[in-house]
C-alpha positions in Angstrom: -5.8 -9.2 -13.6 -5.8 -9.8 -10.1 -8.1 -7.9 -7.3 -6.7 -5.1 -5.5 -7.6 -2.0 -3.8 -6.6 -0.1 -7.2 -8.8 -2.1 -9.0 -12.9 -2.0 -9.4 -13.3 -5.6 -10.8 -11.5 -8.9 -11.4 -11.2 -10.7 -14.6 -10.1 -14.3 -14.6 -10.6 -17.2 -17.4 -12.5 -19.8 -16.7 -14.8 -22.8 -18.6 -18.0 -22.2 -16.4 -18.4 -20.1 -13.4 -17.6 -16.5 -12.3 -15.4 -14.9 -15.0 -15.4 -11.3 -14.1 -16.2 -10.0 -10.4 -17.1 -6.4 -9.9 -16.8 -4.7 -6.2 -17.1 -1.1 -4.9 -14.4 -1.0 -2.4 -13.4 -3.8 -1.5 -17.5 -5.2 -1.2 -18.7 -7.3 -4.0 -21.5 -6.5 -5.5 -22.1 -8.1 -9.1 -20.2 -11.1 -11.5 -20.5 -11.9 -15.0 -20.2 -15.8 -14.9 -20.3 -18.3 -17.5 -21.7 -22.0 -17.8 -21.3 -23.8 -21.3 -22.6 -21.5 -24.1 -24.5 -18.8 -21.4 -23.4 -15.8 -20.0 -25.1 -14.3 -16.8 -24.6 -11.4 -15.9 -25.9 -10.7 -11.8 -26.0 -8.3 -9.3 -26.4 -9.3 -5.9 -29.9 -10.0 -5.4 -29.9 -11.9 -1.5 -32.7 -11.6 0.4 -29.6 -11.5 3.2 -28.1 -8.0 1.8 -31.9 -6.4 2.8 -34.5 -5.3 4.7 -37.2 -3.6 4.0 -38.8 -5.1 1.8 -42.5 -4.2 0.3 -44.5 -5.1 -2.7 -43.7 -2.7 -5.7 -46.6 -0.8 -6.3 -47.7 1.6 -9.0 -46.0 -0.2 -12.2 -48.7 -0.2 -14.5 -48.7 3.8 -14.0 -45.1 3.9 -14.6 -45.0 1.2 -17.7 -47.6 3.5 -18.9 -45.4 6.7 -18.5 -42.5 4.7 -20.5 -41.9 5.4 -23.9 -40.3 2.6 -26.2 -39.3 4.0 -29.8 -37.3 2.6 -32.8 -34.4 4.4 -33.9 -30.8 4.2 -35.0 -27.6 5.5 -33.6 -26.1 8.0 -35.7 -22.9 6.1 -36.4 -25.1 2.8 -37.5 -27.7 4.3 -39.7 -28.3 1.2 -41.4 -29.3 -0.9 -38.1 -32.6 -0.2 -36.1 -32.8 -1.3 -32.7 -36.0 -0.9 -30.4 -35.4 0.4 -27.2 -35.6 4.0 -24.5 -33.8 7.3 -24.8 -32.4 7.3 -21.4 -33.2 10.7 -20.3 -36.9 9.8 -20.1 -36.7 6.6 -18.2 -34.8 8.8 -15.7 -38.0 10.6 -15.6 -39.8 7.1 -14.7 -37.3 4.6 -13.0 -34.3 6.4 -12.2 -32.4 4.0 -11.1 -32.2 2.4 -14.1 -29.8 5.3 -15.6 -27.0 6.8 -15.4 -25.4 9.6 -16.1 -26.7 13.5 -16.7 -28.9 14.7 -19.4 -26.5 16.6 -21.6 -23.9 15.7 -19.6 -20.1 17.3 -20.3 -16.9 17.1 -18.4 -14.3 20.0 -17.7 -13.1 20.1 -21.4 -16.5 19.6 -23.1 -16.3 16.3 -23.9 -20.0 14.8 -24.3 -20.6 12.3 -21.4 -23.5 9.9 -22.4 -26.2 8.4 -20.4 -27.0 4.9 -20.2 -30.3 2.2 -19.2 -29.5 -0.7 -17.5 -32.7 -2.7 -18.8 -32.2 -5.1 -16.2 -33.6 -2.2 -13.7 -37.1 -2.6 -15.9 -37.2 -6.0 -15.3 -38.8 -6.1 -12.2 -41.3 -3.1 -12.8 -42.5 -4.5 -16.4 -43.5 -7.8 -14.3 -44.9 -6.2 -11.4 -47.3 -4.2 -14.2 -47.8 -7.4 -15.7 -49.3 -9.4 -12.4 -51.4 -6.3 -11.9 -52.7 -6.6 -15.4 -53.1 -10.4 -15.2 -55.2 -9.8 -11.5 -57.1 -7.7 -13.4 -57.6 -9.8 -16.4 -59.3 -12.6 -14.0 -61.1 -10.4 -12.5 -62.8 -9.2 -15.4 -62.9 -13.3 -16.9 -64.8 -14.1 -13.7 -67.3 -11.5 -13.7 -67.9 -12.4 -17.8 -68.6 -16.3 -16.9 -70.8 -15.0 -14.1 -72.8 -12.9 -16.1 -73.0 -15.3 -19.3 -74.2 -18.2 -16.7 -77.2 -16.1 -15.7 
């Protein structure tokens, strides 16, 4: 398939490198890509395409507010995954989702939501560093008070 206006991404074969590209207009903005036996799959992260840019703050609250389950889908009863209904990370990280809760189009077809876990990524670390600051905090204090 080759890029045009028409057409949202570009699929090409290759043995390593960028396999598939994926634009919005006519602007790049992710690939999947491939080097031996692993896949990537990126979206633009250059500190060039931003400004802006503050610590994240606030994502052991919002960890917190997460809610992991086990289920099933109801076509694959059988095989349980782990993982987030997506309507309630859209109550936490937004971004991370897409689509409406209890979405239908104009003939009532259900239209489903979806979680990009990669949007977590960045929030589960940032709660994690906050956890480990405290963690160091509190193993400092503990030695002090045990070398009295």
């Amino acid at each position: 398939i080759q890029r045009t206006a028409a057409t949202p991404f570009f699929c090409g074969r290759s043995n390593d490198g960028e396999v598939m590209a994926l634009y919005s207009g006519t602007t790049q903005r992710g690939q999947v890509s491939i080097s031996g036996a692993t896949t990537t799959y990126g979206s633009f992260s250059d500190y060039r395409l931003k400004e802006n840019v503050v610590p994240l703050t606030g994502a052991v609250a919002k960890v917190m507010a997460l809610k992991p389950s086990t289920f099933n889908f109801i076509e694959f009863p059988e095989q349980t995954i782990n993982g987030f209904i997506a309507h309630e990370v859209a109550e936490v990280e937004p971004i991370a989702v897409t689509g409406e809760k209890d979405g239908v189009d104009e003939e009532g077809k259900l239209l489903y939501q979806s979680v990009d876990p990669a949007k977590l990524v960045p929030l589960l670390t940032a709660a994690l560093q906050a956890q480990q600051a405290i963690i160091n905090t509190l193993t400092a204090r503990i030695e002090a008070l045990e070398n009295k």
